[in-house]
N, C-alpha and C positions, 0 to 999 in steps of 0.2 A: 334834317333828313326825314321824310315820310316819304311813304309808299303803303300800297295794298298788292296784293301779289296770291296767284294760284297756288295753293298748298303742293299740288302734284308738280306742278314745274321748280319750286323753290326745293322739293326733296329731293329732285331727279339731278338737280345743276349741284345743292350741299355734295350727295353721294357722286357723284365725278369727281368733282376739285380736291374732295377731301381724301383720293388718292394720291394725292399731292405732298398730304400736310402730314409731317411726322411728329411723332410725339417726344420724339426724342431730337433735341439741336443746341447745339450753343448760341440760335438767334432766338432768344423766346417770341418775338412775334412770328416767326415763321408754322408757330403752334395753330398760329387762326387762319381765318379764312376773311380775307377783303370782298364786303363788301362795297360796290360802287350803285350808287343810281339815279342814271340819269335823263333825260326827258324822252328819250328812245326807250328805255328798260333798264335792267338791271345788268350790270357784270360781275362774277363772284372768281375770284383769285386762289389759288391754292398752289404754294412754292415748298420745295426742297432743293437740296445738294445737284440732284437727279434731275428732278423736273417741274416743268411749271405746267399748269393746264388753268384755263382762262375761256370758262363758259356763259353764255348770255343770253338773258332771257329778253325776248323782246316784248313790243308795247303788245303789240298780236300776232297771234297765228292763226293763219286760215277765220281770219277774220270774227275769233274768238279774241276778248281781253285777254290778258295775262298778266299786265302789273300797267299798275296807274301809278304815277310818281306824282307826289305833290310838292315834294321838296326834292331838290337834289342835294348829294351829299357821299361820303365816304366815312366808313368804320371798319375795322376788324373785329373780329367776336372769335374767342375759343373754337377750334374746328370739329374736335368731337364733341362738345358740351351740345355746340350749334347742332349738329348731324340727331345726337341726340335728342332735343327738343324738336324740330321739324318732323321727324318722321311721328312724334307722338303725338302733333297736336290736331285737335279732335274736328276743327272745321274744314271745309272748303278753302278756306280763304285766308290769309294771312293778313293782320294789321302788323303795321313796321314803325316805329318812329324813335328816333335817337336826338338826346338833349344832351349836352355835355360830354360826350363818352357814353351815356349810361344809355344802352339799348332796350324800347319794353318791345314786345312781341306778345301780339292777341289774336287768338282762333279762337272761336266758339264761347265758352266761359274761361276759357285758361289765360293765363297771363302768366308772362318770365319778365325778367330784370336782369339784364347781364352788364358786368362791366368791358367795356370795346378798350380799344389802344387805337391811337391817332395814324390815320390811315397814312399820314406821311411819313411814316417810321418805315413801312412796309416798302420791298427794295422793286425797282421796276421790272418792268418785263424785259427781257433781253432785247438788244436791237440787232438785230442780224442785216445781211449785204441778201436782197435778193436776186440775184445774180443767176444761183443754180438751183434751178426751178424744174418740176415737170408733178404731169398733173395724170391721178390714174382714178378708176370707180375704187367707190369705200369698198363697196364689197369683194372687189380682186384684189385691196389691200390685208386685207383680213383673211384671206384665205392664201395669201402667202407668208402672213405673219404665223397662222395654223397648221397650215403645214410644213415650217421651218425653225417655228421657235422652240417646240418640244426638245430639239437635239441639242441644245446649247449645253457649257457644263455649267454647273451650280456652285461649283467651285470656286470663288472668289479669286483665289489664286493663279487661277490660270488667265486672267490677265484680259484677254481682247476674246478667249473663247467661252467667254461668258455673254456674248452678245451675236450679233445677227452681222456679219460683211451684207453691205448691198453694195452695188453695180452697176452700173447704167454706161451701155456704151450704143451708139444711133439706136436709142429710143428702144433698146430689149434693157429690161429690167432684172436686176440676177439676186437674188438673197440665198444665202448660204450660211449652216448651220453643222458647229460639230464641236462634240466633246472627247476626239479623239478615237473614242470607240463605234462612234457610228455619226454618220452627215448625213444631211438635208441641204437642198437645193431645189427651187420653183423660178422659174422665169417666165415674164410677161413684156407683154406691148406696152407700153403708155404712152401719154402725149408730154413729148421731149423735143429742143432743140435739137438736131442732128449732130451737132457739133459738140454737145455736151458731154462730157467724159466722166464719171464720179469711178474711182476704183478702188478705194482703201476707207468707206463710210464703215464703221461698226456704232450698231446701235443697240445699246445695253439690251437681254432679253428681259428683263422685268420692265422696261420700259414700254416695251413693243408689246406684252400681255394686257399693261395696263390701257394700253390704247385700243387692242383690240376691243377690250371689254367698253369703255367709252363709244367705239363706233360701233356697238353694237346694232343699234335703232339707225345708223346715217345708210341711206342707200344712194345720195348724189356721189357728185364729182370731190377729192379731194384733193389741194397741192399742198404740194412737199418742197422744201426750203431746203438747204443744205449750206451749210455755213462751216468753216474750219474746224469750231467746236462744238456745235449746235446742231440741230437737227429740228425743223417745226413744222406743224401737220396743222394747216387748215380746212376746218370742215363747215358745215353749216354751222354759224354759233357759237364754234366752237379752235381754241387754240392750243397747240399742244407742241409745248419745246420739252425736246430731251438732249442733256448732252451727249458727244459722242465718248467712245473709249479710244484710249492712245495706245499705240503700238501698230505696226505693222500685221496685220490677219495673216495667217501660212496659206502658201499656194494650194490649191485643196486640186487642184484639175489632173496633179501627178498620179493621186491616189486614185481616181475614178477608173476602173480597166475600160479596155477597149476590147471590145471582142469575149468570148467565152470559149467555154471546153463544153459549157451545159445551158439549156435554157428550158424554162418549164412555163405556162400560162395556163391559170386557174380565177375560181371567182374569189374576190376579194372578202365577200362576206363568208363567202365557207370558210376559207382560210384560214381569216381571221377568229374565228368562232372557234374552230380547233385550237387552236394554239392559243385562246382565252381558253379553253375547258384543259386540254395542257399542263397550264400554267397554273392549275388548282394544285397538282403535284408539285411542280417543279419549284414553286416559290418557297418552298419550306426549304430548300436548297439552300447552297452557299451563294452559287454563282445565277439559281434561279435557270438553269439552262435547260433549253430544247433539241432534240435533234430531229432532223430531218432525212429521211432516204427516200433520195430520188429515182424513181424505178421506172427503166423502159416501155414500161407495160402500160403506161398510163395511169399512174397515180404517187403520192408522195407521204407516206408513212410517216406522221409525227409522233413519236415519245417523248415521254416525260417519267425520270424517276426521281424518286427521291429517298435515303436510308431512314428507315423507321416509319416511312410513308406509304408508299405503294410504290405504283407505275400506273402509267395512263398511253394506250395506244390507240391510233384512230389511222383511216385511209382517205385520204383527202384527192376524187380525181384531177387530174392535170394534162394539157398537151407535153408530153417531155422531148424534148429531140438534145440527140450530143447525147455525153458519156453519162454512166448513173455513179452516182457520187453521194456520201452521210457526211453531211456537218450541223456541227452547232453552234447555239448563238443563245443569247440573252436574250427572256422571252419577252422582258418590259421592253426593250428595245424596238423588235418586232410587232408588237400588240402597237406601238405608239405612234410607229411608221405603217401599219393600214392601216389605222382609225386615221390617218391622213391623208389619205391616195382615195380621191374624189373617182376614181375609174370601177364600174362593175366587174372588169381583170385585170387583173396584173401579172406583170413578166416579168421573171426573176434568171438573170444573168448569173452563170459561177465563172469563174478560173481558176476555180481549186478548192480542197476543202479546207486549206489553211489560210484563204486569202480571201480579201474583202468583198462580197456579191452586191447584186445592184437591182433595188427595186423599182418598178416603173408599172404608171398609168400602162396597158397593153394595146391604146389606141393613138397614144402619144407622147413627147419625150419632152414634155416641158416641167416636169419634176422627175425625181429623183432619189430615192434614200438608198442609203451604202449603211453593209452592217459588216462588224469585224468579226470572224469568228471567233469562239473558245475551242480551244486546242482540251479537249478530253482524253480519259483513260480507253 
């Protein structure tokens, strides 16, 4: 196995796959990262429990070299040892060549010697039924994964609310998020089967961050696999299976109100800026809480106190129409859900000050966030 290879492609494919690679497994090679390459380019392998992600470098891009293969061949090499030597070494260019196992690696004046494990030890890629299929832009996947994965819980415990339901029913696209205390929801178009039905997919939330940040640089088309326990995302170059989680997702459509007693529309960046400056107070709190008073008059009052801290008041204008009402809520909450909401306003629906209110774009209803309140003194 030789090759020569672009130093910047070979750190940018290491640092992807090696989200992959855990340090901790009862499979030790699942520690490294496979090396493959073959007279097309190179492919680099990185598996866990979780997930596999499967990036390639090709012979060229845009008509620039990127890797000459002299030999073809396959190794596995340590995944942070590798991640660590790449990103430090001093040239352009990478020399590659493996005798026995024993891998050396040349940029500039440096040279490493690592010991590899036989690439056939290393367990295959998953073979999935491609069957349900549908295919959206990278970038309206990322920006549902961003505006929906923040809500998930972190809780291990909690079982299938650690991850993302998606949905697909003729070709609308539904992802939904919640840890009980407050959800998230985005739906989109994509190109789907008409016929195609998915409604009980959950996909782990750490999976779905680790993806976003991988398609970070993809602005094409990607499809999406859906298999009974898998889940895989092809991009340029680039492959990415996650399994799913088991368990039935809770109907969330019960919880969503219909209608209101109150509604207000404000700019989302005012907003949000108050209730960050807010939240200077209020975080020294137990519950971190904010309240709000909605005033007929045309504007919405945010406080913030906290004992042995101060208090923090500000008037934030608003269109209000419907009853005036004070509730509160968890200010991470709220700060996390408009850093989400792509809309210059947003429209905030109440039914009460004890029951769940509904944030929305104010030009559109294809997302969503719900927060629960805190019941105060």
């Amino acid at each position: 196995m030789k090759f020569r290879v672009q130093r910047a492609a070979l750190v940018e494919a290491v640092s992807q796959v090696s989200k992959a690679v855990s340090q901790k497994t009862t499979i030790p090679i699942l520690t490294g990262i496979k090396v493959s390459a073959e007279d097309t380019g190179l492919t680099l392998t990185g598996m866990n429990s979780d997930l596999t992600i499967q990036v390639r470098i090709p012979h060229r891009v845009d008509d620039k070299e990127q890797v000459n293969v002299e030999r073809i061949g396959n190794i596995v090499l340590p995944g942070r040892i590798l991640g660590d030597i790449v990103r430090k070494l001093p040239g352009d260019e990478v020399e590659w060549t493996v005798d026995r196992l024993i891998t050396t690696i040349r940029s500039g004046q440096a040279q490493f010697q690592l010991n590899g494990l036989d690439a056939e030890e290393y367990p295959r890629l998953p073979q999935l039924e491609e069957h349900q299929t549908f295919s959206m832009q990278a970038d309206l996947l990322k920006s549902m994964i961003r505006q929906t994965g923040f809500a998930v819980s972190t809780q291990e415990a909690r079982g299938v609310l650690t991850g993302v339901l998606c949905q697909l029913k003729q070709g609308r696209l539904i992802f939904v998020a919640t840890d009980s205390h407050r959800l998230s929801r985005r739906e989109a178009e994509v190109e789907a089967d008409p016929e195609l039905d998915l409604h009980n997919v959950v996909i782990p939330g750490k999976s779905l961050s680790e993806l976003a940040k991988i398609l970070a640089d993809q602005d094409g088309w990607v499809d999406v696999v859906v298999a009974d326990n898998q889940i895989l995302v092809k991009a340029d170059n680039l492959l990415f299976f996650s399994r799913l989680l088991e368990g039935n997702y809770p109907d969330t459509n019960r919880v969503i109100p219909q209608g209101g007693i109150s509604e207000m529309v404000t700019s989302t960046r005012e907003m949000l800026e108050s209730v960050e400056r807010a939240s200077l107070i209020s975080r020294d709190g137990r519950d971190n809480v904010i309240k709000w008073t909605v005033k007929a008059e045309g504007h919405v009052e945010v406080t913030s106190a906290a004992q042995d801290v101060g208090v923090a008041t500000e008037e934030v204008p608003a269109k209000v129409s419907g009853e005036e009402l004070t509730i509160s809520f968890n200010a991470r909450y709220m700060i996390e859900a408009l850093r989400a909401v792509d809309s210059e306003e947003i429209r905030i629906t109440f039914t009460g000050t004890m029951t769940p209110f509904v944030i929305q774009p104010a030009d559109r209803e294809d997302a969503l966030h719900l927060i629960v309140p805190i019941r105060t003194r």
